[in-house]
gemmi code that builds the backbone of each chain (N, CA, C; Angstrom):
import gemmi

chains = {
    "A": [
        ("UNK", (47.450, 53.021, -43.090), (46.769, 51.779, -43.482), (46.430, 50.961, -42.230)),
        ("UNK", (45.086, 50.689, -42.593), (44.445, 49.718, -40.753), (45.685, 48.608, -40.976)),
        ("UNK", (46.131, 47.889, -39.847), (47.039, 46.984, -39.479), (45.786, 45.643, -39.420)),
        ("UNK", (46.318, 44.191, -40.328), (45.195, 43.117, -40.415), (46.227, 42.347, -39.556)),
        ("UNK", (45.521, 41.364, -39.029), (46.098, 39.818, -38.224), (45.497, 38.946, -38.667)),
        ("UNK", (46.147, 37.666, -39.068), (45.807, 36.442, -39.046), (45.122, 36.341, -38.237)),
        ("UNK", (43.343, 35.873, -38.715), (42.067, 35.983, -37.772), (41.811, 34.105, -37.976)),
        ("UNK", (41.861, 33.660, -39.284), (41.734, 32.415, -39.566), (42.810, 31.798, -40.615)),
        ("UNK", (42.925, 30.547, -41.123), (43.662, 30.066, -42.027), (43.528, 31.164, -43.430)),
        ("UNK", (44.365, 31.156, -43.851), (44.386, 32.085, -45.243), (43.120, 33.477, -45.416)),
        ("UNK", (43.024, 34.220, -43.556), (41.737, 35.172, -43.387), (42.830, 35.639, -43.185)),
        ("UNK", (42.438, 37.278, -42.961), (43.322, 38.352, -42.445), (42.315, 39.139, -42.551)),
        ("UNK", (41.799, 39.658, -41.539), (41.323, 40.785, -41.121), (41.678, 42.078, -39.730)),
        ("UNK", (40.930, 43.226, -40.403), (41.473, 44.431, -38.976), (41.254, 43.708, -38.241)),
        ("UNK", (42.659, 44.598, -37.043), (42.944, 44.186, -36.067), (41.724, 44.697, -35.026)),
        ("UNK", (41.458, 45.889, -35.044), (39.910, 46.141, -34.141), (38.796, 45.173, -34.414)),
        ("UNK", (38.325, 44.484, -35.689), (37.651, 43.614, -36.287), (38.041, 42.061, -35.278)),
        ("UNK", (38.864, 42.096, -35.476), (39.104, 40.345, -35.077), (39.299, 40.227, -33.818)),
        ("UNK", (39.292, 41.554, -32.849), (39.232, 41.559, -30.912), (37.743, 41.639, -31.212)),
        ("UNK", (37.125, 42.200, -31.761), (35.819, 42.317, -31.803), (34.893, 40.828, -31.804)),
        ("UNK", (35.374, 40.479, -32.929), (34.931, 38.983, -33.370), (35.136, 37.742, -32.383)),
        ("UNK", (36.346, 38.029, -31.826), (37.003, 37.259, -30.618), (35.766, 37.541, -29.319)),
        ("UNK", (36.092, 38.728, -29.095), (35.671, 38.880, -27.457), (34.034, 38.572, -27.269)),
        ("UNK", (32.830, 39.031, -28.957), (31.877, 38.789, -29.033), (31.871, 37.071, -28.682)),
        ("UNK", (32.912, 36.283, -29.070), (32.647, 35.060, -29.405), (32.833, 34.470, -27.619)),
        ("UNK", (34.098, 35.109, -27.258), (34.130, 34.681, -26.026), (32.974, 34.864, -25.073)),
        ("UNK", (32.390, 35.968, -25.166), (30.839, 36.619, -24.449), (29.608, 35.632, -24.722)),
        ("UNK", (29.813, 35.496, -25.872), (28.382, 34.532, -26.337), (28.545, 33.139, -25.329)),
        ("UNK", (29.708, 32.693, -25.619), (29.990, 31.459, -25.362), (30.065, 31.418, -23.636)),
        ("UNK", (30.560, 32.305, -23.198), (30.257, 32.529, -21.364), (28.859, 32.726, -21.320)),
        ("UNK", (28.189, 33.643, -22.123), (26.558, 33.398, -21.484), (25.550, 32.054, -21.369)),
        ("UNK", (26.241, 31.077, -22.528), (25.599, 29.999, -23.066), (26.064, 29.102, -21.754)),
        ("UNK", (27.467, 28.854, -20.956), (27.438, 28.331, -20.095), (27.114, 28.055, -19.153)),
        ("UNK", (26.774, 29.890, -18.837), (26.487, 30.174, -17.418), (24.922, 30.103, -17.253)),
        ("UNK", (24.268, 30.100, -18.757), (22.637, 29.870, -18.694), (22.576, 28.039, -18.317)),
        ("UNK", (23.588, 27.544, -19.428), (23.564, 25.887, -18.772), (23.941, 25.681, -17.664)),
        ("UNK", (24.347, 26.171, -16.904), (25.297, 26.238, -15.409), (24.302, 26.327, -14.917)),
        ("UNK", (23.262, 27.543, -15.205), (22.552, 27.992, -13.359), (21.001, 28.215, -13.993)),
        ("UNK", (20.609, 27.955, -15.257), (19.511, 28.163, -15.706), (18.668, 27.056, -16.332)),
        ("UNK", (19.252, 26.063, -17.127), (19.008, 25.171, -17.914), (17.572, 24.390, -17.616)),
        ("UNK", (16.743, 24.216, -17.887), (15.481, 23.318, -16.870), (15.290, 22.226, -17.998)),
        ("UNK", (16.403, 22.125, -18.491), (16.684, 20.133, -19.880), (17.160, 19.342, -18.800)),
        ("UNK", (16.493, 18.374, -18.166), (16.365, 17.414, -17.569), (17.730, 16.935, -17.306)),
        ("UNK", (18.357, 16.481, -18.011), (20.209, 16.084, -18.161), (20.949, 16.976, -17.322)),
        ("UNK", (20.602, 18.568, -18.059), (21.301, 18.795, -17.538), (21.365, 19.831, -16.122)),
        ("UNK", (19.846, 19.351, -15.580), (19.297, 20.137, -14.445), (19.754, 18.978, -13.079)),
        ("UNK", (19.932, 17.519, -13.609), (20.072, 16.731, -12.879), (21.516, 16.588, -12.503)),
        ("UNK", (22.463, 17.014, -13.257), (23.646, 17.159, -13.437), (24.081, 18.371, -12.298)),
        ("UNK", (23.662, 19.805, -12.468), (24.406, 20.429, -12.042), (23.033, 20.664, -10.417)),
        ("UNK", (21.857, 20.008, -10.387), (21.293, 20.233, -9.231), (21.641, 20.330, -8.033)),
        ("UNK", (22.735, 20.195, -7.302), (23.645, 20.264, -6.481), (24.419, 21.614, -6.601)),
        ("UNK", (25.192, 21.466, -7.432), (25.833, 23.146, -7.779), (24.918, 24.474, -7.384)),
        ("UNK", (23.731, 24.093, -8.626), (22.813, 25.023, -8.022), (22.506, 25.339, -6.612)),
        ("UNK", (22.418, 24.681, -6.135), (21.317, 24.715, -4.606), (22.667, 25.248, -3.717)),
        ("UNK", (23.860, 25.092, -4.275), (24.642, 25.262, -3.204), (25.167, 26.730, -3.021)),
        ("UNK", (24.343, 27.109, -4.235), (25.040, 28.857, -4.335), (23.989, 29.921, -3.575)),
        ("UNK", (22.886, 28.931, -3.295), (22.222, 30.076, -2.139), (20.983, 31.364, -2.560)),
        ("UNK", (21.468, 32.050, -3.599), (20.762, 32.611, -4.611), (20.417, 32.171, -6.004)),
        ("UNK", (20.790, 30.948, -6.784), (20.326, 30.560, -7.545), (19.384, 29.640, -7.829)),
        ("UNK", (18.401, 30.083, -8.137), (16.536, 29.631, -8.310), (16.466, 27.980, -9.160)),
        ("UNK", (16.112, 26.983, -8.126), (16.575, 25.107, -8.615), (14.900, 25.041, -8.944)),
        ("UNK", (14.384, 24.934, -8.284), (13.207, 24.605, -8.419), (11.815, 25.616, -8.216)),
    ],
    "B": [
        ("UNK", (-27.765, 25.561, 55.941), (-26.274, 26.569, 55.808), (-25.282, 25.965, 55.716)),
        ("UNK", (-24.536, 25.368, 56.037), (-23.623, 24.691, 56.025), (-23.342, 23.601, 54.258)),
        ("UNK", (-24.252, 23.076, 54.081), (-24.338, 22.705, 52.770), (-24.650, 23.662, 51.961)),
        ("UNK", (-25.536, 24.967, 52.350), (-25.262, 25.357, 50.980), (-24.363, 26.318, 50.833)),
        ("UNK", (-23.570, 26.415, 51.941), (-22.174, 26.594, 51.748), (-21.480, 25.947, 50.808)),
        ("UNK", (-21.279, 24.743, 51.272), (-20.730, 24.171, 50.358), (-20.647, 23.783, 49.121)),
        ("UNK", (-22.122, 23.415, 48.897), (-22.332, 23.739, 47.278), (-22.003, 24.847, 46.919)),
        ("UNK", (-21.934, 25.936, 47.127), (-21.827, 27.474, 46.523), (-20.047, 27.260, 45.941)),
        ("UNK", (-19.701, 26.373, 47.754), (-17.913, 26.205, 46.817), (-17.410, 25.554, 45.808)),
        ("UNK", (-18.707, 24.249, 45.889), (-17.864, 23.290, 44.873), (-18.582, 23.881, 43.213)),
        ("UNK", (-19.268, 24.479, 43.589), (-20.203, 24.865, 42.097), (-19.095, 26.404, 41.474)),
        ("UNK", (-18.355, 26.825, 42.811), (-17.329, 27.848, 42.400), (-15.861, 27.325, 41.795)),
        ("UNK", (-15.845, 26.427, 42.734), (-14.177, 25.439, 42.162), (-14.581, 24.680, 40.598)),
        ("UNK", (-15.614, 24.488, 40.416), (-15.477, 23.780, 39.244), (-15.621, 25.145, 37.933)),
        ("UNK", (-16.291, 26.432, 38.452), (-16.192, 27.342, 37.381), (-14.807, 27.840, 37.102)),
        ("UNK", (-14.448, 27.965, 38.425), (-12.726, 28.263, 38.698), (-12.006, 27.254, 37.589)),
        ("UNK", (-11.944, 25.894, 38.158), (-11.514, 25.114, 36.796), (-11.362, 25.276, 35.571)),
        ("UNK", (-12.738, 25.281, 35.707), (-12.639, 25.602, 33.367), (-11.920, 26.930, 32.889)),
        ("UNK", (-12.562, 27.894, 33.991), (-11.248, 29.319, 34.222), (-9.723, 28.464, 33.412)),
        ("UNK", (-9.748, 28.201, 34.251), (-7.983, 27.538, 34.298), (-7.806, 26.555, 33.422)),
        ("UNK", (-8.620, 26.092, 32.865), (-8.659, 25.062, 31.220), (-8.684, 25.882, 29.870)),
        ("UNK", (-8.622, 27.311, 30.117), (-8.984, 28.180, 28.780), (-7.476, 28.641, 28.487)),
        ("UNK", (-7.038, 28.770, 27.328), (-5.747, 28.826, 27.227), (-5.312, 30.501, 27.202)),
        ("UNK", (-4.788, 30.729, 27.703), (-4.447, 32.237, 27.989), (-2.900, 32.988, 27.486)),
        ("UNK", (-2.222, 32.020, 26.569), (-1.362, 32.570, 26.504), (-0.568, 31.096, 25.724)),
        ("UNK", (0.617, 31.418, 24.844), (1.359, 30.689, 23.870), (2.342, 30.953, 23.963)),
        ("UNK", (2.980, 29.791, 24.222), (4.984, 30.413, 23.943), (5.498, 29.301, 23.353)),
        ("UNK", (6.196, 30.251, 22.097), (7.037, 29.178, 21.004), (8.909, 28.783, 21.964)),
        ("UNK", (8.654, 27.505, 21.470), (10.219, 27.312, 21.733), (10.752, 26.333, 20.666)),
        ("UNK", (11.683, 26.531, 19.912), (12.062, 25.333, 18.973), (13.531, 24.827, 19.445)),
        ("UNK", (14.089, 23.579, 19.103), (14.990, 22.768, 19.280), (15.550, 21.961, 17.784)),
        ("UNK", (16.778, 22.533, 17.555), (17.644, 23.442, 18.520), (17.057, 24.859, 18.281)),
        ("UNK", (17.882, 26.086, 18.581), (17.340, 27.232, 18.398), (17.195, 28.002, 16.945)),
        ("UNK", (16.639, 28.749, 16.656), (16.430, 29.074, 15.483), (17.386, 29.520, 14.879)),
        ("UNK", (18.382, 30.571, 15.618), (19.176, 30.762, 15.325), (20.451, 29.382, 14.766)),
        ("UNK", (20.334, 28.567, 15.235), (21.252, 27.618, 14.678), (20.522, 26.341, 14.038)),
        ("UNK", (19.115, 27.266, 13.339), (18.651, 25.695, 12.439), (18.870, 26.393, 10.965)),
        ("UNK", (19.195, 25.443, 10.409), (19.511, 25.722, 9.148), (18.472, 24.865, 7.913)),
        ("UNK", (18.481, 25.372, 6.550), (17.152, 25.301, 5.849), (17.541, 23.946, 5.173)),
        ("UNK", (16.687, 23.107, 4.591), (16.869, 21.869, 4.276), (17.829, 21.264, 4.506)),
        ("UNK", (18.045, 21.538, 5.874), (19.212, 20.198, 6.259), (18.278, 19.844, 8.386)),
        ("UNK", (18.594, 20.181, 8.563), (18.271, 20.291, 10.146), (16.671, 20.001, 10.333)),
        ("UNK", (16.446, 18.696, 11.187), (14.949, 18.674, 11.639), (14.771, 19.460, 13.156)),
        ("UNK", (13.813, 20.151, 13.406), (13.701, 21.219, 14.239), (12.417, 20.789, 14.601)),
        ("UNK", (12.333, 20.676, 16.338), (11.275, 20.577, 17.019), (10.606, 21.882, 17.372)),
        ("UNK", (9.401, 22.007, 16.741), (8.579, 23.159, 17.410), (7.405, 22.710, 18.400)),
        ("UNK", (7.715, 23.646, 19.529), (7.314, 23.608, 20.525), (6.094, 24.780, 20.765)),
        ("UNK", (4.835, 24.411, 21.555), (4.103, 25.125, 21.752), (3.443, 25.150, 23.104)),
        ("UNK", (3.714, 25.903, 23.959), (3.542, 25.488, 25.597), (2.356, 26.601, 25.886)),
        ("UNK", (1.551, 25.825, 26.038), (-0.241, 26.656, 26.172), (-0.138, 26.979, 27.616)),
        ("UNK", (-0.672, 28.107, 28.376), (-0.515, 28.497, 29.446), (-2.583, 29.109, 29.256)),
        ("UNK", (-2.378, 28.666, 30.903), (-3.976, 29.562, 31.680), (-3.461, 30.609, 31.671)),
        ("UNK", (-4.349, 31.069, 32.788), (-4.294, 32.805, 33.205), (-3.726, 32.990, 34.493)),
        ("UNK", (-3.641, 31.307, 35.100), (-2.467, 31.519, 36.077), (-0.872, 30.980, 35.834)),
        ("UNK", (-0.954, 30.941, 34.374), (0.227, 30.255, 33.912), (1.181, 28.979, 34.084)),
        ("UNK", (-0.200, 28.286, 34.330), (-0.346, 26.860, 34.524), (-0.501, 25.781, 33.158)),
        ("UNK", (0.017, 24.963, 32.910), (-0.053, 24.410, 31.861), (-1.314, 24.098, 31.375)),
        ("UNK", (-2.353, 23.987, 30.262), (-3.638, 23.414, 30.144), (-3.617, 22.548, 29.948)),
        ("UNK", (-4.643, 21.814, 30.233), (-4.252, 20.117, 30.152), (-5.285, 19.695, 28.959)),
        ("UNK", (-6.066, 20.192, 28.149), (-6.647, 19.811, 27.120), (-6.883, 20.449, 26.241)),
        ("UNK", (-7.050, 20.176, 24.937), (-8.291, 21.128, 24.073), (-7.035, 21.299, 22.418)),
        ("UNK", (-7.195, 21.741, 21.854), (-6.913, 21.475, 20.261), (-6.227, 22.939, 19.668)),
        ("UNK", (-5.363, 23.035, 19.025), (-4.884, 24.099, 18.682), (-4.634, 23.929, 16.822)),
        ("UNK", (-5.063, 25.030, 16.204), (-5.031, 25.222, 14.775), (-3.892, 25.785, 14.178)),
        ("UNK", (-3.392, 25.228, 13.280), (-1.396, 26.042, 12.937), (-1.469, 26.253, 12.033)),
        ("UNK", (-1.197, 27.099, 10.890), (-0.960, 27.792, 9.895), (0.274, 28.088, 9.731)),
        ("UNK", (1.223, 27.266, 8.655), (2.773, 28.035, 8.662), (3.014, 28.278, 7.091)),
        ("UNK", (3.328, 29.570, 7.141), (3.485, 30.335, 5.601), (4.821, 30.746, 5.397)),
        ("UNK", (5.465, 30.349, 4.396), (6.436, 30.236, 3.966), (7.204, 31.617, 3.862)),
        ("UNK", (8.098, 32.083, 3.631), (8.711, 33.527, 3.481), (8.040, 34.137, 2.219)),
        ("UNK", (7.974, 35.355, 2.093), (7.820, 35.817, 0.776), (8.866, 36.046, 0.072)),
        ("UNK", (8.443, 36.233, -1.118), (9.666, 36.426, -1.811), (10.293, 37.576, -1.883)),
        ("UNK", (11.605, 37.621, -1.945), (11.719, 39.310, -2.168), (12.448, 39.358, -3.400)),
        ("UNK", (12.369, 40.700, -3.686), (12.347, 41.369, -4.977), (14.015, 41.200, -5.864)),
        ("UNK", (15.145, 40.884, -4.826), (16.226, 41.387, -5.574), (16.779, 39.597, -5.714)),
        ("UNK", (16.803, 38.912, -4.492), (17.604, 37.694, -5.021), (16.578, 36.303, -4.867)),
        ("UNK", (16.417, 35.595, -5.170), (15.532, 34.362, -5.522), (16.335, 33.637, -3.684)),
        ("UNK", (15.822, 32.444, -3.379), (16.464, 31.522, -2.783), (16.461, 30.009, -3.756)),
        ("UNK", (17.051, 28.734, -3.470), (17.414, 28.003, -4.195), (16.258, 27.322, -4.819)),
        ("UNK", (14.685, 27.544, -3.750), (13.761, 26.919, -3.950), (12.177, 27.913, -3.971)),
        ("UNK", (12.306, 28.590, -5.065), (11.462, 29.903, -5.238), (10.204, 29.662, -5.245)),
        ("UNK", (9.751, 27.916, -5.957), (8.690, 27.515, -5.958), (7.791, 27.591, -4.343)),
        ("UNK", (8.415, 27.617, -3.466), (8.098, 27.701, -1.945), (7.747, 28.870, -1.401)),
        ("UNK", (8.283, 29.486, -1.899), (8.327, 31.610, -1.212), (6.673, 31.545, -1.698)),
        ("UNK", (6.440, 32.362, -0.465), (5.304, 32.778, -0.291), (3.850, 31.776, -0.369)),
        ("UNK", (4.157, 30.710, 0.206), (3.025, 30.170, 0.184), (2.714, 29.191, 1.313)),
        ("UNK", (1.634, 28.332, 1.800), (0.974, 27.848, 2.749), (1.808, 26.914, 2.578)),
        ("UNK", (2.642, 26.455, 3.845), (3.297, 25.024, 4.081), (2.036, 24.144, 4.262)),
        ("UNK", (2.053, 24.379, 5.976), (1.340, 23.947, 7.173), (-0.070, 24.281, 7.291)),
        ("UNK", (-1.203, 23.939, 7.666), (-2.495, 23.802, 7.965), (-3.206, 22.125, 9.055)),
        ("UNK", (-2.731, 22.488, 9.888), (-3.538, 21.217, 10.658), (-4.265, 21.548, 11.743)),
        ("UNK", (-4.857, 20.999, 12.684), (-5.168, 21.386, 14.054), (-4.460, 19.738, 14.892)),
        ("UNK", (-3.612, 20.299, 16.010), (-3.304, 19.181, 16.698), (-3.968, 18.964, 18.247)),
        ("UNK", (-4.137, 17.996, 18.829), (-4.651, 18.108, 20.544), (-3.607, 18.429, 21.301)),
        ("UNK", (-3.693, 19.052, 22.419), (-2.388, 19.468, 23.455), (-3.023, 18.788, 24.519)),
        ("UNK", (-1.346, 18.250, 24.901), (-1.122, 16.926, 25.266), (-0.207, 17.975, 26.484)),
        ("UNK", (-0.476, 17.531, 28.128), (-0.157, 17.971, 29.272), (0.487, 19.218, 28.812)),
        ("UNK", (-0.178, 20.338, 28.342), (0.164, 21.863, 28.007), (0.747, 21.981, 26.688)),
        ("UNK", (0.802, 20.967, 25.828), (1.972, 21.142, 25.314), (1.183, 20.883, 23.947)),
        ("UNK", (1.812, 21.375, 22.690), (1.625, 20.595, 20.685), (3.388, 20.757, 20.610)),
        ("UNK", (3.856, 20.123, 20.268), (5.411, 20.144, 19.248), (4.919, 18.980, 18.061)),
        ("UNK", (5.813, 19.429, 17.150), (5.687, 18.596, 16.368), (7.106, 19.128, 15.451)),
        ("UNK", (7.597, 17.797, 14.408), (9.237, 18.292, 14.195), (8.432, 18.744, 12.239)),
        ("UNK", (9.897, 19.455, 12.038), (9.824, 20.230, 11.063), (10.891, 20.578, 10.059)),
        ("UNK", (11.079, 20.151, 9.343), (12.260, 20.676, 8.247), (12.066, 22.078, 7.766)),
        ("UNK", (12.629, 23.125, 8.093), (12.228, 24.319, 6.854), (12.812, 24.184, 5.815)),
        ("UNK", (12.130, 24.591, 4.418), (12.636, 24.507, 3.357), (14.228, 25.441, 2.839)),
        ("UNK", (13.444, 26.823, 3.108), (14.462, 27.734, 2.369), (14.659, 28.303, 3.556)),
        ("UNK", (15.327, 29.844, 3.880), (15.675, 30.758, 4.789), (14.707, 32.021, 3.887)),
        ("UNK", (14.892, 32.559, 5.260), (13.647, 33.851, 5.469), (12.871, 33.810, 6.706)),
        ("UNK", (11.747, 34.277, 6.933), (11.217, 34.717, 7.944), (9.539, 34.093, 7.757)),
        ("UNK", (9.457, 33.342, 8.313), (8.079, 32.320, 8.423), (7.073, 33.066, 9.047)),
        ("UNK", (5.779, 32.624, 8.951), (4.792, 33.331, 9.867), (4.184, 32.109, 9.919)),
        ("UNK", (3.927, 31.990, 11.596), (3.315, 30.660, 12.033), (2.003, 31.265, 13.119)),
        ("UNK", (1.142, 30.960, 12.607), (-0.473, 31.420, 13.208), (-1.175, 30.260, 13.980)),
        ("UNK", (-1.105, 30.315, 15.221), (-2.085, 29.404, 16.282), (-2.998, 30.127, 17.024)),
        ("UNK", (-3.975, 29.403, 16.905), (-5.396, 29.391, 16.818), (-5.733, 28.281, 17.892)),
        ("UNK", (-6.450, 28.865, 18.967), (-6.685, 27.722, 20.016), (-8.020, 27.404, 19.531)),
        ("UNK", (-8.607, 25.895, 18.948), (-9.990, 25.563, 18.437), (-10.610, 24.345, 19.204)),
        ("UNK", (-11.806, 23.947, 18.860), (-12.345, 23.073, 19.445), (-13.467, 23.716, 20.668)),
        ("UNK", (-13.901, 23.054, 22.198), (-14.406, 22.847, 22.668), (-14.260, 24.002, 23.867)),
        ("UNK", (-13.058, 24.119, 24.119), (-12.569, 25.216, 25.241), (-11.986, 26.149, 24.720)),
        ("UNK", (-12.160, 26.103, 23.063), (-11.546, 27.541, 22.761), (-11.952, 28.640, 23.277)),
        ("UNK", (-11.097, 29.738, 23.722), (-10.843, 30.802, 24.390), (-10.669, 32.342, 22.798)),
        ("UNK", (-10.714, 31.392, 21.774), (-10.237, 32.764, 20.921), (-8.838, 32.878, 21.084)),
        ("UNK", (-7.693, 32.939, 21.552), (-7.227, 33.191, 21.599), (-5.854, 32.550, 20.288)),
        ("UNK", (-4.849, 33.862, 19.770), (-4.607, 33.615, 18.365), (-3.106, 34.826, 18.621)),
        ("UNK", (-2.343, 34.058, 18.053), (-1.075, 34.532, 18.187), (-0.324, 34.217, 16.875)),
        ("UNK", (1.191, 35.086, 16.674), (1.238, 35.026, 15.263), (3.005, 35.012, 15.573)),
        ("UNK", (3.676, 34.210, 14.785), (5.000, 34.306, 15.720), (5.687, 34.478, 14.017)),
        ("UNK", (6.702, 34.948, 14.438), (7.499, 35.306, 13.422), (8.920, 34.347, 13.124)),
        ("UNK", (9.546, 33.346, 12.592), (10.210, 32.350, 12.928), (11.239, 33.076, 11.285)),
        ("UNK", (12.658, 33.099, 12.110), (13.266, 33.906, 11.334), (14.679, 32.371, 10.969)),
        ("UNK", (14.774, 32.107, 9.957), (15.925, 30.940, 9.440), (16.814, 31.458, 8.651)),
        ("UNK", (17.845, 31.306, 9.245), (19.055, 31.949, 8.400), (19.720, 30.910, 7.180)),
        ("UNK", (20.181, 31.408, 6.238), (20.693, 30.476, 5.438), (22.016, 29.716, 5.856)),
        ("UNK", (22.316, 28.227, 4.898), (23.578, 27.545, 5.303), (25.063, 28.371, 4.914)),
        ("UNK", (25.827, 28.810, 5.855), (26.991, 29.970, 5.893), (27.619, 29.000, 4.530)),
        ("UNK", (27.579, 28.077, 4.161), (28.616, 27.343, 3.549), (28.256, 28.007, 1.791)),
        ("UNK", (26.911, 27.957, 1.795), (26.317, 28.616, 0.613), (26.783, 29.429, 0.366)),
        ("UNK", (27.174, 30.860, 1.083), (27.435, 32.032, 0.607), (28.880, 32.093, 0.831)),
        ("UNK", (29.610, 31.244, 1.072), (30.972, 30.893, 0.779), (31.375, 30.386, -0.814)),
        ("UNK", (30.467, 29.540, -0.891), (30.251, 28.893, -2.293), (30.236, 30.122, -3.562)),
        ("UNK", (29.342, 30.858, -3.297), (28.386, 32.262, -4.208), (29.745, 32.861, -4.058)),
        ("UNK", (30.522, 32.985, -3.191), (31.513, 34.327, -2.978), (32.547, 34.096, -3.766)),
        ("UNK", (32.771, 32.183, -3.798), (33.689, 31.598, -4.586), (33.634, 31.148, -6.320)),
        ("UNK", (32.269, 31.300, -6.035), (32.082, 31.411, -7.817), (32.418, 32.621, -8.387)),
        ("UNK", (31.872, 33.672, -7.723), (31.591, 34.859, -8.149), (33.198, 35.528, -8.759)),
        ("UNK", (33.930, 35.034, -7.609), (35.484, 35.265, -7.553), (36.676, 34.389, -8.792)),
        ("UNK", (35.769, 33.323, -8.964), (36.284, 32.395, -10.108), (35.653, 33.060, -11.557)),
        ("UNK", (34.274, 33.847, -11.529), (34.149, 34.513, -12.747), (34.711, 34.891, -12.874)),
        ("UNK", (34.924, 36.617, -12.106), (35.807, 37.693, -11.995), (37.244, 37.188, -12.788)),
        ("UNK", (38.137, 36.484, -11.876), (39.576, 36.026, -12.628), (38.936, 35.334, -13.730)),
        ("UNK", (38.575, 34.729, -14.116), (38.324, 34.275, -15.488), (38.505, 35.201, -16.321)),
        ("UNK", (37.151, 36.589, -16.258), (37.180, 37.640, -16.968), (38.301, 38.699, -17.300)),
        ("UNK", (38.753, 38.572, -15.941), (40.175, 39.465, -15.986), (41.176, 38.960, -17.293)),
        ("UNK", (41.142, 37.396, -16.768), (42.731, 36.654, -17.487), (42.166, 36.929, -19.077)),
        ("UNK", (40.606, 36.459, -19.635), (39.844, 37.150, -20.863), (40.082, 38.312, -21.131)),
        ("UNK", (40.265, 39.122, -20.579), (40.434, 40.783, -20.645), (42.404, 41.286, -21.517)),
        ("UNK", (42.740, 40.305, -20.279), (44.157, 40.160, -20.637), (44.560, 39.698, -21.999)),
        ("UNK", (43.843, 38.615, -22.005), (44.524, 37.919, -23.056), (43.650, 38.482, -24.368)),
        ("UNK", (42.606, 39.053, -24.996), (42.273, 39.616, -25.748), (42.464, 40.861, -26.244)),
        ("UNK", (43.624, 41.976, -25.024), (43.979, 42.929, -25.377), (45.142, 42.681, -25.217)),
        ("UNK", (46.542, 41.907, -24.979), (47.536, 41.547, -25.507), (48.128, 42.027, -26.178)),
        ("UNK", (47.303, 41.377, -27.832), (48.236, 41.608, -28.773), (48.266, 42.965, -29.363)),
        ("UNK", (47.177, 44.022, -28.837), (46.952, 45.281, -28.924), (48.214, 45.943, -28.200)),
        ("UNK", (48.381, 45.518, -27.071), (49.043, 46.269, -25.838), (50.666, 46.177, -26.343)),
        ("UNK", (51.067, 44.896, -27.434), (52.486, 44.240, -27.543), (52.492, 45.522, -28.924)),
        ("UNK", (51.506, 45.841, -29.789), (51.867, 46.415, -30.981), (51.923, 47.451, -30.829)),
        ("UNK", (51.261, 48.343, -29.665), (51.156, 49.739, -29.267), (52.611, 49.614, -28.772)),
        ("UNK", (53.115, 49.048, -27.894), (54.492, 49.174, -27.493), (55.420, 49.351, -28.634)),
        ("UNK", (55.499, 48.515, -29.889), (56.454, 48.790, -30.784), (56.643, 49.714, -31.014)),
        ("UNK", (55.502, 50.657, -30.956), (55.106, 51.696, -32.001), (56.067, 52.612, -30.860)),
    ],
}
model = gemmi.Model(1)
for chain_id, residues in chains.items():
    chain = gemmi.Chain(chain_id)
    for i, (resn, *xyz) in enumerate(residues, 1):
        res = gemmi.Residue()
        res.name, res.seqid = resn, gemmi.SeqId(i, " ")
        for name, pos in zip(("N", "CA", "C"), xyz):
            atom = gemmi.Atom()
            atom.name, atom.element = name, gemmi.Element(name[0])
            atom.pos, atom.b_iso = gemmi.Position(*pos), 0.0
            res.add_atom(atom)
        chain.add_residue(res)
    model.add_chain(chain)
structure = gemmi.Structure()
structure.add_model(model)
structure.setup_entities()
């Protein structure tokens, strides 16, 4: 019988299922940063990290 | 005889002259050196020392500058991509006792191409093409080395901690 883990409150799902669900979630959520980090061209938050950018040498500010 | 001796000389010294007013030769010098100018931070004097054909300074006449930005290359961007590959500079300046400098910020790092063109009145044609090579700020790729290194452990300790509770139940077993 697949082995379930507490994935959410009163959820239980496979354990291959819920690293899955996890690590997708962690991945999504690192790409979304690192596009706001070094990609973003929304005014806020281009003005924000414009410095960061410029200081890494290879990442494209303007 | 005797005078037209002399006319023959002074009508020779003055062709001789303009000889020696035609610019024969260009040498770049910048301040500080290229090697230690760095890209949007450092103002950098470029220097342009016009020489005759006896390698005498020229004392007049106008020179045309063209400075083109690096191209871009294919694998990594620089911070300011909008710049790669395109026309900074276009002026013509007068040279002043042998000399044009004029100061200069470079934008990004890469390898410039700066084109002078001797124009005007005593131009000679003569056209030279210098290659002006700017290294990037060392602090930058300290920065890049240190992000890169702060992903990495990030991902690792992610790696860790998402196969865990796999690694704790395989052990029971």
């Amino acid at each position: 019988m697949e082995k379930t883990v507490g994935f959410a409150r009163g959820v239980a799902v496979p354990e291959y299922l819920s690293f899955l669900i996890k690590s997708w979630f962690f991945l999504l959520s690192s790409a979304v940063i690192l596009y706001l980090l070094l990609a973003a061209t929304y005014p806020p938050i281009h003005d924000t990290v414009h410095h960061f950018r410029h200081s890494l040498a290879i990442v494209p500010c303007h | 005889m005797i005078k037209a001796a002399l006319f023959l000389w002074v009508i020779l010294s003055l062709a001789a002259a303009d000889v020696r007013a035609e610019i024969a030769d260009i040498k770049l010098k910048t301040v500080p050196e290229l090697s230690e100018a760095r890209p949007s931070f450092e103002l950098v004097k470029i220097i342009l020392d016009l020489l005759d054909s006896g390698s005498n300074p020229v004392s007049a006449g106008r020179l045309r500058i063209r400075l083109s930005a690096p191209a871009p290359s294919g694998l990594f961007s620089t911070d300011f991509p909008r710049v790669e590959g395109t026309l900074l500079l276009e002026m013509t300046l007068p040279v002043l006792q042998g000399r044009v400098e004029w100061d200069y910020v470079f934008p990004i790092r890469g390898i410039y191409r700066l084109e002078v063109e001797s124009a005007g009145e005593q131009a000679s044609g003569v056209k030279k093409v210098f290659e002006l090579t700017v290294k990037e700020q060392r602090y930058k790729f300290l920065f890049l080395a240190t992000f890169l290194a702060v992903l990495f452990l990030f991902g690792f300790i992610a790696g860790r901690f998402f196969t865990g509770a796999r690694r704790k139940s395989e052990d029971r077993r």
